[in-house]
C-alpha positions in Angstrom: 101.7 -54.4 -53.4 99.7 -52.3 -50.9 98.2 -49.2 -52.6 95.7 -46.5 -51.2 94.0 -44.6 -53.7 92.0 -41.3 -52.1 89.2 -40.0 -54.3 86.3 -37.4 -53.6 88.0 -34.3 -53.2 86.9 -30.5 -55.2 85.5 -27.4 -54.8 82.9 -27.0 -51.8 81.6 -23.6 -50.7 81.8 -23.0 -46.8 79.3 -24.8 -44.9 78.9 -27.6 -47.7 79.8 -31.2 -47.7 82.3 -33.3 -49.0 82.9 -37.3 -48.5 86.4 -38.5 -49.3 86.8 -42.3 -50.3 90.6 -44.4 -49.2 90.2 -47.2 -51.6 92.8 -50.3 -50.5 94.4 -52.7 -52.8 97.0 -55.4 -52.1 96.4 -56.0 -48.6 93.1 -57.0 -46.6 91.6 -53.6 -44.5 90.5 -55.1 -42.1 93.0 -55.4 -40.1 94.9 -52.8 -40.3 94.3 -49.0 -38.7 93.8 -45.9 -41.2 94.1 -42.7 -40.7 93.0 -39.7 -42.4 95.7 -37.1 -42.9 95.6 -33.0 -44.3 98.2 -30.6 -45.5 97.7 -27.4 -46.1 100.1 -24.8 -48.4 103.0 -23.9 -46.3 101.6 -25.8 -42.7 102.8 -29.0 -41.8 101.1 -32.1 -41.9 98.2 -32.7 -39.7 96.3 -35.5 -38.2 92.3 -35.4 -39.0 90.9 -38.5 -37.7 91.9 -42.1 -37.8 89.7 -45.6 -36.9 91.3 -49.0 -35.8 91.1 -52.2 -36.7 89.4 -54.1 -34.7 86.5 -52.5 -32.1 86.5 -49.6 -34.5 87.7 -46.9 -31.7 88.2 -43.6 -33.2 89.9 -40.2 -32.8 88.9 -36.9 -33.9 91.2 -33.5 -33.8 89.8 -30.6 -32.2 89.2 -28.7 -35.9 87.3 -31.4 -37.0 85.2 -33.0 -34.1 81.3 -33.2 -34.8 81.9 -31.9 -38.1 83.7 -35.0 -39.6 82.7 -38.8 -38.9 85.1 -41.6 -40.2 84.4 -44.5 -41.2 85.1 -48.1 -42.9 83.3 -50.8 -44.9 85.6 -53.9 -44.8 83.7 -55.9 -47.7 84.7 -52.7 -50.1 88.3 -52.6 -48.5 87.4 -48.8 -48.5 87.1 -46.0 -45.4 85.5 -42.7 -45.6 85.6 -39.6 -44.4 82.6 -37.7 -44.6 83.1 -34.1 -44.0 80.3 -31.3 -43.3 79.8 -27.6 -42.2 82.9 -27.1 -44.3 85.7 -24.1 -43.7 87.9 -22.5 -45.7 90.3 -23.8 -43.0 89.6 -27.6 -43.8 91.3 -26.5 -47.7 94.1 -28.8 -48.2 95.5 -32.2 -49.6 93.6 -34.8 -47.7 95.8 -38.2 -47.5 95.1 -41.6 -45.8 97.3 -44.0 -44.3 97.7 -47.6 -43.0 100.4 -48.7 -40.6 102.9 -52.0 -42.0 102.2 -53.6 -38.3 99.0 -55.1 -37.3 97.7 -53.2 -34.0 94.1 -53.2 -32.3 94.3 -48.9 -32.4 95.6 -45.8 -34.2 97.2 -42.6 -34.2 96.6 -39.0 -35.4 100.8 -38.9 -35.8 101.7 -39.6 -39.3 105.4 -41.7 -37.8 102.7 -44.6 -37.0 101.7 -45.0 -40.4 103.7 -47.1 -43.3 101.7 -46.6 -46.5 100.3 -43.1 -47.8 98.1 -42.4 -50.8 98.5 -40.0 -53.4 96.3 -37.5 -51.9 92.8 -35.2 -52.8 92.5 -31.6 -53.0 89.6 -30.1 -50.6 89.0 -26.4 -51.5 86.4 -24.8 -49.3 86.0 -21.4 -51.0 83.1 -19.1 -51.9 
């Protein structure tokens, strides 16, 4: 049973750091894309960033570029999102996801992916 668990969210004031874990279970991370997904109160979903499978390419939004750095580590099943220089904008549910299909890249649009985690709060507040 595939299962993404997202940990490492809170309360960050603005300018601080936060990283967010995506813990895999039931299916082999390696390869498979992930993507990193946010949604604030009353916006729609968003893509954040997202890395593939297997030469590691990866996409950044606009909001987040140079401020956000994805990342994987295939031996703990796990990908990261390390997040600094933190807004009161980046507040929202932060999600990841992983695609049923077996591709060499990813997407920031959340239709590509299969699998969603539960979800972390990120609250960037003074």
């Amino acid at each position: 049973q595939v299962q993404l668990v997202e940990s490492g969210g809170g309360l960050v004031q603005p300018g601080g750091s936060l990283r967010l874990s995506c813990a895999a279970s039931g299916f082999t991370l390696d390869y498979y894309a992930i993507g990193w997904f946010r949604q604030a109160p009353g916006k729609e979903r968003e893509g954040v960033s997202c890395i593939s499978s297997s030469d590691g390419r990866l996409w950044y939004d606009d909001s987040v570029k140079g401020r956000f750095t994805i990342s994987r580590d295939n031996a703990k099943n796990t990908v990261y999102l390390q997040m600094n220089s933190l807004k009161p904008e980046d507040t929202a549910v932060y999600s990841c996801a992983v695609p049923r299909r077996r591709v060499n890249y990813c997407s920031g649009y959340f239709s590509f992916y299969d699998y969603w985690g539960q979800g972390t709060q990120v609250t960037v507040s003074s």
